[in-house]
C-alpha positions as CSV (number, residue, x, y, z in Angstrom):
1,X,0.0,0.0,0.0
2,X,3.0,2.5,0.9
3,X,4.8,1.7,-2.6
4,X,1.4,2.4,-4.3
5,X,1.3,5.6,-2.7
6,X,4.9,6.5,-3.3
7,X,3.9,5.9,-6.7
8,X,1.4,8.5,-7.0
9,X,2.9,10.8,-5.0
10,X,5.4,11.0,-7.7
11,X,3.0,11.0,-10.7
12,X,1.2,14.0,-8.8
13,X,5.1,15.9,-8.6
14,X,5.1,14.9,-12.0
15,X,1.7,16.7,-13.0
16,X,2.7,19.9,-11.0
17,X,6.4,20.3,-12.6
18,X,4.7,20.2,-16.1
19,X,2.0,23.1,-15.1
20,X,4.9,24.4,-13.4
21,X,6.7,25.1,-16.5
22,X,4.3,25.6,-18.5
23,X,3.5,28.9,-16.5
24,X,7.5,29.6,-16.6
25,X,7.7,28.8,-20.7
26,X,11.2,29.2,-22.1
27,X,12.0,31.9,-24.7
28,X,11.9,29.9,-28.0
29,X,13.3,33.3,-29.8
30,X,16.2,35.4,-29.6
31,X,15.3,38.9,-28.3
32,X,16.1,41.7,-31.4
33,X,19.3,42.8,-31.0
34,X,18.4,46.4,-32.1
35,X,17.4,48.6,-29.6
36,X,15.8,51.6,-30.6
37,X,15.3,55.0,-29.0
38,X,12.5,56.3,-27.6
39,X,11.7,58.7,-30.5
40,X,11.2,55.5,-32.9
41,X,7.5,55.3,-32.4
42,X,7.3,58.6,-33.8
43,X,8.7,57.2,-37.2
44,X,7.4,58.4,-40.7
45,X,7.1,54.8,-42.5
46,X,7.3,56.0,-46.2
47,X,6.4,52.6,-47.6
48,X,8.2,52.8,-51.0
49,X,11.6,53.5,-49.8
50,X,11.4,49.5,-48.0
51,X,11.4,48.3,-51.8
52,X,14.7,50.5,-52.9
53,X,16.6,49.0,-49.6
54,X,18.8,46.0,-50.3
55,X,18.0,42.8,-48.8
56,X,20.7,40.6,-46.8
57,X,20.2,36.9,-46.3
58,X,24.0,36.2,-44.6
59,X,24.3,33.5,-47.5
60,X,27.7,32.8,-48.0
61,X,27.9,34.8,-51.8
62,X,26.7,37.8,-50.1
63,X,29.5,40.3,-48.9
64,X,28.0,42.2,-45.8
65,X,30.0,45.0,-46.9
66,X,28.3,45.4,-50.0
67,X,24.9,45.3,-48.0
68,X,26.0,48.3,-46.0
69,X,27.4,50.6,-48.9
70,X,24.1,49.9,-50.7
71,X,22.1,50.4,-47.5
72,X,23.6,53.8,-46.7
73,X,23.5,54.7,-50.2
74,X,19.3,54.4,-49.5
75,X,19.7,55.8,-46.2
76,X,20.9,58.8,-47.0
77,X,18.1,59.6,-49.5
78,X,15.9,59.7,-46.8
79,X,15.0,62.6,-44.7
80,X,12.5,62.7,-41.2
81,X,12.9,66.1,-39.2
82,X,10.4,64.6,-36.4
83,X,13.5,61.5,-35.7
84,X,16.7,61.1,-35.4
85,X,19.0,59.7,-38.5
86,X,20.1,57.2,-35.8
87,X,16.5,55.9,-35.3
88,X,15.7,56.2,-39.3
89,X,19.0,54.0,-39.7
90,X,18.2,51.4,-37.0
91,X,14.4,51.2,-38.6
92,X,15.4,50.8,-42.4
93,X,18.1,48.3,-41.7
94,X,15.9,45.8,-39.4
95,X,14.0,45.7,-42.5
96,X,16.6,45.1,-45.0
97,X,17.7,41.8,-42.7
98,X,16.2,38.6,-44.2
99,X,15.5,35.1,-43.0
100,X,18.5,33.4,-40.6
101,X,20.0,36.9,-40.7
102,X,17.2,38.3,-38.9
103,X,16.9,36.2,-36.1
């Protein structure tokens, strides 16, 4: 009678460490690496300038370096007087980061 209770003592630990982490989930994502400033909410999105940036995968043909002339090259075009060229730079470039590059 002991060992049978033993046993569902256990099972019951069992149950309450799976609730237990299922209320304490693990991060399955990496958190962005960009932070951005506190004036990026106030960001004019002009939509058409996304299709002129460059797009970076990190494949192995791609030069990175390449990806940043060309970026600032379309950077620079743009102007915002309500946000910083920091937080115009840090927006635009998230965007031009594509699949494993981007997480």
């Amino acid at each position: 009678m002991a060992e049978k209770d033993n046993q569902s003592i256990h099972n019951d630990n069992n149950l309450l460490r799976t609730h237990r982490d299922d209320m304490n989930s693990t991060r399955t994502s990496a958190p962005l690496c960009i932070v951005f400033p506190p004036d990026a909410s106030h960001f004019n999105f002009k939509s058409g300038i996304i299709q002129l940036l460059p797009n970076f995968h990190g494949l192995d043909l791609e030069n990175p370096y390449l990806h940043l002339r060309d970026f600032e090259e379309i950077y620079n075009t743009y102007n915002d007087f309500i946000c910083s060229m920091n937080t115009i730079k840090l927006n635009f470039f998230s965007l031009s980061l594509k699949d494993k590059v981007k997480t």
